[in-house]
N, CA, C and O of each residue as an XYZ file, in Angstrom:
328
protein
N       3.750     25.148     34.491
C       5.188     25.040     34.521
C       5.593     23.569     34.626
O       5.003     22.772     35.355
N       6.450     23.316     33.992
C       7.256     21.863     33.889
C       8.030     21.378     34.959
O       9.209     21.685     34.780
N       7.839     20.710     36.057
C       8.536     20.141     36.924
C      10.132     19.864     36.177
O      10.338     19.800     34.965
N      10.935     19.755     37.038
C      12.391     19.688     36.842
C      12.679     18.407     36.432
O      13.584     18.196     35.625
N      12.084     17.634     36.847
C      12.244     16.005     36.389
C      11.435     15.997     34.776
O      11.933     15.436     33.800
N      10.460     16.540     34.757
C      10.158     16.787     33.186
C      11.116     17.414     32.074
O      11.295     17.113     30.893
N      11.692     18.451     32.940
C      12.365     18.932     32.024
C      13.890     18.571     31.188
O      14.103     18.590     29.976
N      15.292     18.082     32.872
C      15.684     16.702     32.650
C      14.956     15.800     31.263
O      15.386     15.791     30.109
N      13.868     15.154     31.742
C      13.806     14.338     30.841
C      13.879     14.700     29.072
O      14.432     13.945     28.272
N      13.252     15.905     28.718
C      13.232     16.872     27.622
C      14.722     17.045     27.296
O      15.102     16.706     26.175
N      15.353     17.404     27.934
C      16.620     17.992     27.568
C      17.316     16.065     27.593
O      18.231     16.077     26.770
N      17.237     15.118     27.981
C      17.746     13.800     27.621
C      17.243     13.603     26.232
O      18.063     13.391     25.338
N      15.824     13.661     25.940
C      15.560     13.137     24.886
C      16.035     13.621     23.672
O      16.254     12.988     22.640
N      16.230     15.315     23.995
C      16.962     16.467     22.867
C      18.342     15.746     22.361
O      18.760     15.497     21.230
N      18.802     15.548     23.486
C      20.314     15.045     23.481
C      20.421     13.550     22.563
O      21.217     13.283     21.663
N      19.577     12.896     23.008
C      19.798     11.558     22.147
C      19.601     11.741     21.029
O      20.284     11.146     20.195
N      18.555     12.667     20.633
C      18.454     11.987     18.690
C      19.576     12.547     17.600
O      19.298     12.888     16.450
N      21.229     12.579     18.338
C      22.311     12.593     17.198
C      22.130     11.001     17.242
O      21.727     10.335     16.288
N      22.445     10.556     18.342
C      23.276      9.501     18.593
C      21.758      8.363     17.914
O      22.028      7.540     17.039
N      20.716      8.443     18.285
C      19.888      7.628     17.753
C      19.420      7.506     16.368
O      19.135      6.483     15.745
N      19.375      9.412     15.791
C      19.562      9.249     14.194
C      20.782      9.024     13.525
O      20.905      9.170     12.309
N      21.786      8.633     14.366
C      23.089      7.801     13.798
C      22.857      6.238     13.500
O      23.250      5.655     12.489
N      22.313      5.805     14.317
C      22.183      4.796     15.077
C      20.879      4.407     14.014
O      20.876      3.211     13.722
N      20.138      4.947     13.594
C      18.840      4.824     12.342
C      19.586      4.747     10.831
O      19.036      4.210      9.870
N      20.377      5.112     10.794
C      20.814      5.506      9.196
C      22.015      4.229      9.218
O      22.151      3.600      8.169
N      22.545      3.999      9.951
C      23.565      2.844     10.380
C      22.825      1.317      9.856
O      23.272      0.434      9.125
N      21.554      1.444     10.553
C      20.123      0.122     10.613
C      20.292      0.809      9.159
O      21.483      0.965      8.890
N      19.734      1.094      8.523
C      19.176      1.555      7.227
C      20.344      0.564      6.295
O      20.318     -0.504      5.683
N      21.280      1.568      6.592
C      22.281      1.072      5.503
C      22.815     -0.633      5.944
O      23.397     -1.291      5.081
N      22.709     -0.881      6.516
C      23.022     -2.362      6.873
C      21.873     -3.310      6.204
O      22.007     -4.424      5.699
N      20.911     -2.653      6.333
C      19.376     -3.365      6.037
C      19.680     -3.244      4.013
O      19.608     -4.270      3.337
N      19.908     -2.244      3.543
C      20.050     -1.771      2.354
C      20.994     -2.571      1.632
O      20.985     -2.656      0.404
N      21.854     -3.191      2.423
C      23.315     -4.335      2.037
C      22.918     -5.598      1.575
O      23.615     -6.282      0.825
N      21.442     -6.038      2.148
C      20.623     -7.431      2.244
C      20.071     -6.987      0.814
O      20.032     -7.924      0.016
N      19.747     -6.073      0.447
C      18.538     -5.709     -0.464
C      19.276     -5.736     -2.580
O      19.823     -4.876     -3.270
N      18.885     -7.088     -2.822
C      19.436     -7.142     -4.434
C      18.012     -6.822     -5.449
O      16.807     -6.918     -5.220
N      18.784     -6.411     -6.634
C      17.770     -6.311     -7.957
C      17.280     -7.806     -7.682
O      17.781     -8.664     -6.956
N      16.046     -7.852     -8.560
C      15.220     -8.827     -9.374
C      15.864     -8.885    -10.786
O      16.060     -7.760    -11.245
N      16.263     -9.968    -11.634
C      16.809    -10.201    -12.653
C      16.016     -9.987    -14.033
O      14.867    -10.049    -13.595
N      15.918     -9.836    -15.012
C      15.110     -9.273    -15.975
C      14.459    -10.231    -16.248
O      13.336     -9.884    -16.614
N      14.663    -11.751    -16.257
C      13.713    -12.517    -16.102
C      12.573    -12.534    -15.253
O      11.464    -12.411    -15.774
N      12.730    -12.728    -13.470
C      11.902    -12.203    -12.720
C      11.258    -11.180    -12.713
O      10.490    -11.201    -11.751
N      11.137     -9.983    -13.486
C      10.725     -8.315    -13.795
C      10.037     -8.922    -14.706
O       8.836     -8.741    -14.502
N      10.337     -9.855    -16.040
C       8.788    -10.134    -16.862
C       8.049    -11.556    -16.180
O       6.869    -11.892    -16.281
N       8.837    -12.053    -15.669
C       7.761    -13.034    -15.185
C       6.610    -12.596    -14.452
O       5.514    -13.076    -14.739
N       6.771    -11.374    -13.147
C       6.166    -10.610    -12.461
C       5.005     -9.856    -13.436
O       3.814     -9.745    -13.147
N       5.570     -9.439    -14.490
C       5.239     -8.257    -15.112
C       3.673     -9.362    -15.662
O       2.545     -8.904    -15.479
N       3.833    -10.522    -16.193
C       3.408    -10.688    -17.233
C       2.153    -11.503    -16.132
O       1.113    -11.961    -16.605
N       2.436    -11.560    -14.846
C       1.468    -12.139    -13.856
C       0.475    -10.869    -13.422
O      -0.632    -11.072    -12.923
N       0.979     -9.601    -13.661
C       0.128     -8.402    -13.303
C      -0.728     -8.571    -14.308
O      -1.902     -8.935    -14.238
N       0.296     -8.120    -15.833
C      -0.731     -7.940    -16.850
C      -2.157     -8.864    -16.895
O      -3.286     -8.426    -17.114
N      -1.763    -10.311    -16.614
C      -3.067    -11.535    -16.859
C      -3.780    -11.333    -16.013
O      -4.959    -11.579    -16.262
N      -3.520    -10.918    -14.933
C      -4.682    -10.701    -13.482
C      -5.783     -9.360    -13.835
O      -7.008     -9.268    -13.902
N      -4.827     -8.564    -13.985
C      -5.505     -6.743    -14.610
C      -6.523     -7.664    -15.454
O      -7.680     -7.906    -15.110
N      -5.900     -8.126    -16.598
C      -7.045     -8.231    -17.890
C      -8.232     -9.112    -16.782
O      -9.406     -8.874    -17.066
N      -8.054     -9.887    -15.819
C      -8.815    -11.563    -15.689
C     -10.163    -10.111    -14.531
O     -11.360     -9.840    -14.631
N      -9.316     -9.739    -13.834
C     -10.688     -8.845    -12.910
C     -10.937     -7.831    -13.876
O     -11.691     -6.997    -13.375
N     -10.640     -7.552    -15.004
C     -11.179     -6.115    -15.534
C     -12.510     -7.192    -16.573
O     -13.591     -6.688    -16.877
N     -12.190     -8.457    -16.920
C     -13.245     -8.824    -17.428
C     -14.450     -9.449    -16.435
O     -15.529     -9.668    -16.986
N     -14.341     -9.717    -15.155
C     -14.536    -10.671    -14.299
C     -15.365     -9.127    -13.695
O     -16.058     -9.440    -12.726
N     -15.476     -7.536    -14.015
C     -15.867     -6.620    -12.916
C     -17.156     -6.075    -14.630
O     -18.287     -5.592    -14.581
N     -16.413     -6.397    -15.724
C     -17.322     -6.520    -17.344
C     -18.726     -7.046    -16.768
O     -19.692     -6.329    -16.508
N     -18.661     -8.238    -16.642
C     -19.511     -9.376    -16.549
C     -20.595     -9.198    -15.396
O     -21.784     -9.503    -15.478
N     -19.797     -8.522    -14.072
C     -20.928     -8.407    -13.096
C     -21.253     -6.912    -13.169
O     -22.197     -6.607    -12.441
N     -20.786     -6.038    -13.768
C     -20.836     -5.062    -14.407
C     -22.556     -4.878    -14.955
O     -23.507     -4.302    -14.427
N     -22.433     -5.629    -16.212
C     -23.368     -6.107    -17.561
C     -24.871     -6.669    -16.572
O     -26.004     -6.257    -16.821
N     -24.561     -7.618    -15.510
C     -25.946     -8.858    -15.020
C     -26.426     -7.543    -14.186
O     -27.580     -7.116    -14.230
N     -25.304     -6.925    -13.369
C     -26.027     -5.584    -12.583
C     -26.672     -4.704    -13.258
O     -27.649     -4.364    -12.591
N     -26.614     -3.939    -14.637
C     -26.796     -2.981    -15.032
C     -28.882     -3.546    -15.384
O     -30.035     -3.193    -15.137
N     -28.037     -4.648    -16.126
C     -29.439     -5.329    -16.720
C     -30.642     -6.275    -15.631
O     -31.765     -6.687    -15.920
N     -29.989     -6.370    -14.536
C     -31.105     -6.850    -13.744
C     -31.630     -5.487    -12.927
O     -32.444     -5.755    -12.043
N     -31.396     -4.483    -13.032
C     -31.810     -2.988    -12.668
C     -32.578     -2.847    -13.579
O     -33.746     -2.853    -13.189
N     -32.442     -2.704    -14.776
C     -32.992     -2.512    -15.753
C     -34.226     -2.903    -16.034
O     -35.020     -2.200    -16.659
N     -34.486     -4.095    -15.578
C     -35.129     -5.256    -15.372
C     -36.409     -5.052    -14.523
O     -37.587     -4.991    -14.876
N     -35.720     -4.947    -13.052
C     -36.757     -4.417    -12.178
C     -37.289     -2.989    -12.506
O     -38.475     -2.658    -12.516
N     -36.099     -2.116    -12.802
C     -37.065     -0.801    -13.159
C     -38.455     -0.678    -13.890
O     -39.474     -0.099    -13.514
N     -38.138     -1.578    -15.349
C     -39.337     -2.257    -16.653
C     -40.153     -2.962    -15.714
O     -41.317     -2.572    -15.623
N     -39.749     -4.020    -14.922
C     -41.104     -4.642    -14.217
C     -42.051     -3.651    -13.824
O     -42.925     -3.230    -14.581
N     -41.873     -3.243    -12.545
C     -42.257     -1.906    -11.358
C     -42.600     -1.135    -12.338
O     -42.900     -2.093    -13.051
N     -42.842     -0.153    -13.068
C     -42.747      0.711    -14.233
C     -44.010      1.217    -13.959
O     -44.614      0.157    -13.800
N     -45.111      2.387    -13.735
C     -46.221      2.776    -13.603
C     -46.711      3.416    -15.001
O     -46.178      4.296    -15.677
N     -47.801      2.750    -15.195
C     -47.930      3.337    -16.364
C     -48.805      4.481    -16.218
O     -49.070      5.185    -17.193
């Protein structure tokens, strides 16, 4: 059983979340007032810094890709029992 001072406290906390999810959506929308688009310039400048990076590690993961596959390869042919 819940002591009375527990329960008090339960029935406070019930009570606050109008006033605190008022008090959240209030923050929200104030915060949301600060918040502008990016200009279509900035959207391809961004854009065109993803695209070069994607291509630069998709060739850069190629390459260690290729030395891994073939230095396995490598040791497997060494080691090899005939």
């Amino acid at each position: 059983m819940a002591t009375m001072t527990e329960q008090n406290a339960l029935v406070a906390t019930v009570k606050s979340w109008p006033e605190r999810t008022k008090t959240f959506y209030n923050d929200v929308r104030t915060e949301m007032r600060k918040v502008t688009a990016p200009s279509w310039k900035e959207v391809r400048a961004t854009t065109t810094v993803v695209v070069i990076t994607v291509f630069i590690f998709a060739l850069y993961f190629a390459v260690i890709d290729f030395v891994i596959q073939h230095g396995v390869t490598y040791l497997f042919n060494a080691f090899k029992v005939h």
